[in-house]
C-alpha positions as CSV (number, residue, x, y, z in Angstrom):
1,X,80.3,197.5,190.9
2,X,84.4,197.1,190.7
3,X,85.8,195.7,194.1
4,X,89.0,194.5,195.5
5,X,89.2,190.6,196.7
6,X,90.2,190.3,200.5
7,X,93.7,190.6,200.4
8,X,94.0,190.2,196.4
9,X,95.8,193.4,195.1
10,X,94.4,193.4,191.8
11,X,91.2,195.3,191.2
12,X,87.9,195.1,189.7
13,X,88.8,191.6,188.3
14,X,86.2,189.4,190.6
15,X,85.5,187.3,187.5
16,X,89.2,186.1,187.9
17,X,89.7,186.0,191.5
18,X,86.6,184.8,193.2
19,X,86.6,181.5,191.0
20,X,91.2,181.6,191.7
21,X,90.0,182.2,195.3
22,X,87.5,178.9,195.1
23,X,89.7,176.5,193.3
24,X,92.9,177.7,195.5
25,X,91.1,176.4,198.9
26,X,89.6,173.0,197.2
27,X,93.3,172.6,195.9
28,X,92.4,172.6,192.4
29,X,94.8,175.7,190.8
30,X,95.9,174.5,187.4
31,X,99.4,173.9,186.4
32,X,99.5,176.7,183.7
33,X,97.8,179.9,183.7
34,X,97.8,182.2,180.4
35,X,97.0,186.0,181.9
36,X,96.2,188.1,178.8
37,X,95.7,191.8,178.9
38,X,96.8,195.4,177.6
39,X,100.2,196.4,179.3
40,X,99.8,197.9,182.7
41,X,96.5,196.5,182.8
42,X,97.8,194.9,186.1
43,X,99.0,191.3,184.5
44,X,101.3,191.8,187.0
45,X,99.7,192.3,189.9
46,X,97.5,189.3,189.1
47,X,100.4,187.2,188.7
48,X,102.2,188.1,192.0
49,X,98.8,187.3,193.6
50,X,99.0,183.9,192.3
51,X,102.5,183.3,193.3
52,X,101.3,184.6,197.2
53,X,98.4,182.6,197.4
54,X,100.1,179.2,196.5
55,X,103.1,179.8,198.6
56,X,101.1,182.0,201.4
57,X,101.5,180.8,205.2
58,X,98.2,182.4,206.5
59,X,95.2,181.6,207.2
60,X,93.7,183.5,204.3
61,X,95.5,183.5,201.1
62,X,97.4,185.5,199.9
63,X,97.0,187.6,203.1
64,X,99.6,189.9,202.2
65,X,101.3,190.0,205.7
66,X,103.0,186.5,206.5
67,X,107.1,186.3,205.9
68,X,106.4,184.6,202.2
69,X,104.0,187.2,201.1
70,X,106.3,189.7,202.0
71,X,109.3,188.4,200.5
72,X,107.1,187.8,196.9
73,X,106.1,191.3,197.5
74,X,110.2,192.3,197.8
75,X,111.2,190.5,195.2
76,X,112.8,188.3,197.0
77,X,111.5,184.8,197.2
78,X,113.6,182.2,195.9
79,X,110.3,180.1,194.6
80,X,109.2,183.3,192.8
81,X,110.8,183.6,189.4
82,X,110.3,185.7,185.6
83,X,111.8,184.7,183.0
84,X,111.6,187.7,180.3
85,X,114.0,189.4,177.5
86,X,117.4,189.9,178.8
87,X,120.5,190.5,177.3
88,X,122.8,188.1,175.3
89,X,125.4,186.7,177.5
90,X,127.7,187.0,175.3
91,X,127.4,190.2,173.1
92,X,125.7,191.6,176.0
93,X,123.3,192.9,173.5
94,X,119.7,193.2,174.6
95,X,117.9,190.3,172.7
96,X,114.4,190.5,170.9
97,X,113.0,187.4,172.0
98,X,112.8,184.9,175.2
99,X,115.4,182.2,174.0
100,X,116.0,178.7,174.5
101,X,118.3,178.5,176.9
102,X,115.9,180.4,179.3
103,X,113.7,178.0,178.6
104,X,116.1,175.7,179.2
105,X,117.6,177.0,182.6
106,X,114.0,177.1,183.9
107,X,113.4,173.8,183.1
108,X,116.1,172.7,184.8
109,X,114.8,174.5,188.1
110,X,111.6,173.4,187.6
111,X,112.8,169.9,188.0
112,X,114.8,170.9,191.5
113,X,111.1,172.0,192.8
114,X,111.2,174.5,195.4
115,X,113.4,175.5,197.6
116,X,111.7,177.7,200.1
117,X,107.8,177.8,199.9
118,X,105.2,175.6,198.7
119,X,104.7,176.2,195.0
120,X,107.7,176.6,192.6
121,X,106.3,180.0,190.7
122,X,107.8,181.2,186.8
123,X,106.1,183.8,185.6
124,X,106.9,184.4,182.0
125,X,106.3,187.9,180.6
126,X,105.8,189.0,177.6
127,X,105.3,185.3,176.7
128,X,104.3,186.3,173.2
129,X,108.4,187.2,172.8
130,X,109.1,183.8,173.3
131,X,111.4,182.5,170.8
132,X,109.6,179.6,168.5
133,X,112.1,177.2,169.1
134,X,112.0,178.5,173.2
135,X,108.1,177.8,172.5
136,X,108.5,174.3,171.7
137,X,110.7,173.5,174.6
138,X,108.5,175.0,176.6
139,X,105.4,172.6,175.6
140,X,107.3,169.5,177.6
141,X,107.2,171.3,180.6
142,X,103.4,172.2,180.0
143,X,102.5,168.3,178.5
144,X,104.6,167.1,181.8
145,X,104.3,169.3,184.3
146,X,106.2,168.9,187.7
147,X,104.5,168.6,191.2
148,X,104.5,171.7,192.8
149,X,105.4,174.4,190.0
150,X,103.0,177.0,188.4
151,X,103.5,178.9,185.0
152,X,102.1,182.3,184.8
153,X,102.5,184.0,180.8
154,X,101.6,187.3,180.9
155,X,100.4,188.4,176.7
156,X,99.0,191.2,175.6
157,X,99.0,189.8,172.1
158,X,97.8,186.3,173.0
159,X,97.4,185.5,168.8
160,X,101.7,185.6,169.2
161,X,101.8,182.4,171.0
162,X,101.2,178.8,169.6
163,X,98.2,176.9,169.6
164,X,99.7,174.3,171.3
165,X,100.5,176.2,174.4
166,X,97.3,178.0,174.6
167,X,95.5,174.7,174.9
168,X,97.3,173.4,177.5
169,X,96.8,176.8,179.8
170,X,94.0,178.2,181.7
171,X,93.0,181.6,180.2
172,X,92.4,184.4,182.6
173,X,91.7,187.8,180.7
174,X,91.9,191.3,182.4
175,X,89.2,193.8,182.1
176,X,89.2,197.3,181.1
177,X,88.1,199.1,184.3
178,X,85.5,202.0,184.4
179,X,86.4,205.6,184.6
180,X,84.7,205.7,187.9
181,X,86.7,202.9,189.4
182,X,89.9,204.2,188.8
183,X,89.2,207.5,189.7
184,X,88.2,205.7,193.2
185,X,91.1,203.8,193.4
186,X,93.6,206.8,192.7
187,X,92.0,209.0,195.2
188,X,92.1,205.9,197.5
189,X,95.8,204.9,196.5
190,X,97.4,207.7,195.4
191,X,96.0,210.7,197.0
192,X,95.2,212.3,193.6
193,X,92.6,215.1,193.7
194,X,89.7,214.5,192.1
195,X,90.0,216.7,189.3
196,X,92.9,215.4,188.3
197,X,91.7,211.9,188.9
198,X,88.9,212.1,186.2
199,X,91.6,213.0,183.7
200,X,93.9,210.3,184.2
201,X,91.0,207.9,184.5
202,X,90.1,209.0,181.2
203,X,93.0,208.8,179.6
204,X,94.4,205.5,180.6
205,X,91.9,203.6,178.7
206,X,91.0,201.6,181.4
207,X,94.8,200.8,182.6
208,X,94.5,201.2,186.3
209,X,98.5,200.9,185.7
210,X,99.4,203.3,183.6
211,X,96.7,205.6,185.5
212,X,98.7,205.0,189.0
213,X,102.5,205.7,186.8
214,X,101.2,209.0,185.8
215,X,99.8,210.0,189.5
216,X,103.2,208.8,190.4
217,X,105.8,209.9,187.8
218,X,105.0,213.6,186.4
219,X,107.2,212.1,183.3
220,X,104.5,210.2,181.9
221,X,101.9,212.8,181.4
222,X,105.3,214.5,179.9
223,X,106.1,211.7,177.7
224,X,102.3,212.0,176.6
225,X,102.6,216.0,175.8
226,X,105.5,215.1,173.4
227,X,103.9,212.7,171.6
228,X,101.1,214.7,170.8
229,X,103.2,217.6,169.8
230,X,105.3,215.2,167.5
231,X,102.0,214.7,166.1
232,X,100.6,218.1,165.1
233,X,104.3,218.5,163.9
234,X,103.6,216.1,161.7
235,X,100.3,217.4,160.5
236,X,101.5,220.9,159.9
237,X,104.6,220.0,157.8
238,X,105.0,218.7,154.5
239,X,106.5,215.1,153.6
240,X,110.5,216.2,154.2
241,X,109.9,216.5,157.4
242,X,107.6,214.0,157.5
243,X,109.6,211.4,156.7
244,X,112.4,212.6,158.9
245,X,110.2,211.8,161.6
246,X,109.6,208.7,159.9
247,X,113.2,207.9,160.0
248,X,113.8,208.9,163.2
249,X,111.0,206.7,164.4
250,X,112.4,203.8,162.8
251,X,116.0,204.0,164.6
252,X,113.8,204.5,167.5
253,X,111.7,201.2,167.2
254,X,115.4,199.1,166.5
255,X,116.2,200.2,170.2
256,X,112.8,200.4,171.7
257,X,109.4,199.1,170.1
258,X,107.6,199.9,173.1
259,X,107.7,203.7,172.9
260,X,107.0,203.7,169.5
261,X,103.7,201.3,169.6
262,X,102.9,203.8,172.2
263,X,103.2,207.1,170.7
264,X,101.1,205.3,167.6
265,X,98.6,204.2,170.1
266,X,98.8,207.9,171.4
267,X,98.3,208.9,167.9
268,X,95.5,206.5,167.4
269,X,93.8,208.0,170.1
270,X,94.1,212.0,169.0
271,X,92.5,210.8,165.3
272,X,89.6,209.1,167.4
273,X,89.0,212.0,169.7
274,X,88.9,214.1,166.4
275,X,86.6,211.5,164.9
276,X,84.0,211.7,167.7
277,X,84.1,215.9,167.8
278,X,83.2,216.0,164.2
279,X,80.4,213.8,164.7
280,X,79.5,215.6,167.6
281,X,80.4,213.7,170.7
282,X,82.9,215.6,172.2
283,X,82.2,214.7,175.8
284,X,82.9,211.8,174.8
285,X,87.2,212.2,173.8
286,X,89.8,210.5,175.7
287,X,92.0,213.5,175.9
288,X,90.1,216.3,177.4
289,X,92.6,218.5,178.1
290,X,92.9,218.9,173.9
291,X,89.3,219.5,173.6
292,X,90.0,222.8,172.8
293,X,93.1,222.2,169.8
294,X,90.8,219.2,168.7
295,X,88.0,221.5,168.1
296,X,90.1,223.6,166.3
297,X,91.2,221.5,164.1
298,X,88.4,219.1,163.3
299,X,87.4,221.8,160.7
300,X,90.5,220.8,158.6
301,X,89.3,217.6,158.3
302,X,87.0,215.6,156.7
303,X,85.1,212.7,158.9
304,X,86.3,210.6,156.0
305,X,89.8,211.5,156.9
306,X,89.5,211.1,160.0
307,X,88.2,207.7,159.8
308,X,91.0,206.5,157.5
309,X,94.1,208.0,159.8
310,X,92.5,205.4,162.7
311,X,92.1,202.3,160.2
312,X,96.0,203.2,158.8
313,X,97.2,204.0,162.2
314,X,96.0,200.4,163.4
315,X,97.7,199.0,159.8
316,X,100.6,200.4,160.7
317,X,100.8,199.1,164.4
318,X,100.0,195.6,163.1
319,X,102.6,196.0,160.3
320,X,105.1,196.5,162.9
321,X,104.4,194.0,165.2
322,X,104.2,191.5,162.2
323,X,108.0,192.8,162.0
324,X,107.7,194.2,158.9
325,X,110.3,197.0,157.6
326,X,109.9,199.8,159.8
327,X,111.2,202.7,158.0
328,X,108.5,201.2,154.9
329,X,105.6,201.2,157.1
330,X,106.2,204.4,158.6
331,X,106.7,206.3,155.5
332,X,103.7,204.5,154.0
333,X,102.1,206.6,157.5
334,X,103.3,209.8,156.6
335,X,102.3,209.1,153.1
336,X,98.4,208.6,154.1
337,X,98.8,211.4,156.7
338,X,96.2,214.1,155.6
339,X,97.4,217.7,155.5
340,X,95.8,221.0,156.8
């Protein structure tokens, strides 16, 4: 059964925060802590839990309530810092990666200790972006470690950092949560009615997160509907158009990788649906509310085609990550795209 930690924020994750609870009160928290999980799995939330229970005044941490919990909470402890892609000080550009002289600012802090609380906190997120040279500086401050400071790096693609730092970290790794538990916790948290619940339970693929952005923010489950749209646009035209989108895609991904990993993920997720109602587990899809357009067109389709769109789709998404040409790998898509 999935259940919240006394006064811990993050949920369902028991096999991180009852042995974080144990070591916190026999003093025993490591120096280093790699969180690895899918984004808006709640990496997050666990880190911020972290930073309240080592700098928490109560008399059970983090108990959420005292002055330091609340100012962690706010954003507004001074012992409480994330270092993460910002933009070049000088072009103003945004960069790509975490860069050295973060690293090297933060260093610098780390040596000052902290200023306010107990525990000197840098959460670094995504900490696969770090920079490889940013990486290596980073690896004094993990072999040598000063009293009183804790790194957090929040990965969802823990194979992007070095060897070197993983082995000098604890690992704590977020769990997918069950339909059932989220569905709880939205009804519980965000006063979602239960039908409506169920469906954004199943759809965030375990992502209490993303399931709690879309109960929030009607622009998500927008976002989503556009995706998908792009998607049978792209299965009922031929390759001109196809490789428009391609193209627009690819200018897309120079300013923002993140929506297009997701609307391949989204993509990933349609061909999977499609997969499991030709074999005939529809009860089974992620995206209920297509059942019926799914259905439709699973006819079209062979289960061998079907099965090939989700192994290129994942090609593709690793392609890019490995920061290969975008425009190639995303015509190379619309190339292996089946049509009707």
């Amino acid at each position: 059964m999935t259940t919240l930690m006394p006064n811990w924020n993050v949920l369902g994750q028991d096999h991180i925060t009852t042995p974080l609870a144990r070591s916190l009160a026999q003093g025993r928290l490591s120096h280093a802590y790699i969180i690895v999980g899918q984004q808006l799995s709640g990496k997050t939330t666990l880190a911020l839990d972290i930073a309240r229970a080592l700098n928490c005044s109560g008399g059970d941490p983090p108990c959420g309530r005292c002055s330091p919990c609340q100012r962690i909470t706010r954003g507004l402890h001074a012992d409480v810092q994330v270092v993460t892609v910002t933009p070049d000080p000088e072009t103003k550009r945004m960069r790509t990666v975490i860069a050295i002289d973060q690293v090297r600012e933060m260093e610098q802090r780390a040596a000052l200790g902290p200023y306010e609380g107990k525990t000197l906190v840098f959460i670094i997120d995504p900490a696969e972006k770090l920079h490889p040279a940013a990486a290596n500086a980073l690896l004094k401050t993990l072999e040598e470690p000063p009293s009183n400071v804790t790194l957090l790096l929040l990965t969802g693609q823990e194979q992007g950092l070095l060897p070197t730092i993983r082995s000098r970290c604890q690992r704590l790794e977020l769990r997918p949560l069950s339909q059932e538990a989220i569905a709880q916790a939205l009804a519980q948290r965000g006063s979602v009615a239960p039908e409506d619940a169920a469906l954004l339970a199943r759809l965030s693929g375990g992502k209490l997160g993303w399931a709690l952005a879309a109960a929030k923010d009607p622009k998500v489950l927008e976002s989503r509907q556009e995706h998908l749209e792009g998607l049978l646009e792209v299965l009922d035209n031929g390759l001109e158009r196809r490789f428009h989108v391609a193209q627009e895609m690819a200018g897309q991904f120079s300013r923002n990788r993140a929506v297009v990993m997701e609307t391949l993920a989204l993509w990933l997720s349609w061909w999977r649906d499609l997969l499991l109602a030709k074999e005939g587990a529809s009860s089974l899809i992620a995206n209920s509310d297509w059942r019926q357009s799914q259905e439709e067109r699973a006819a079209r389709y062979t289960t061998e085609q079907a099965a090939a769109m989700n192994r290129d789709l994942l090609a593709t998404m690793d392609r890019l990550e490995a920061n290969v040409n975008a425009r190639l790998a995303l015509d190379a898509l619309m190339l292996a795209t089946p049509r009707n």
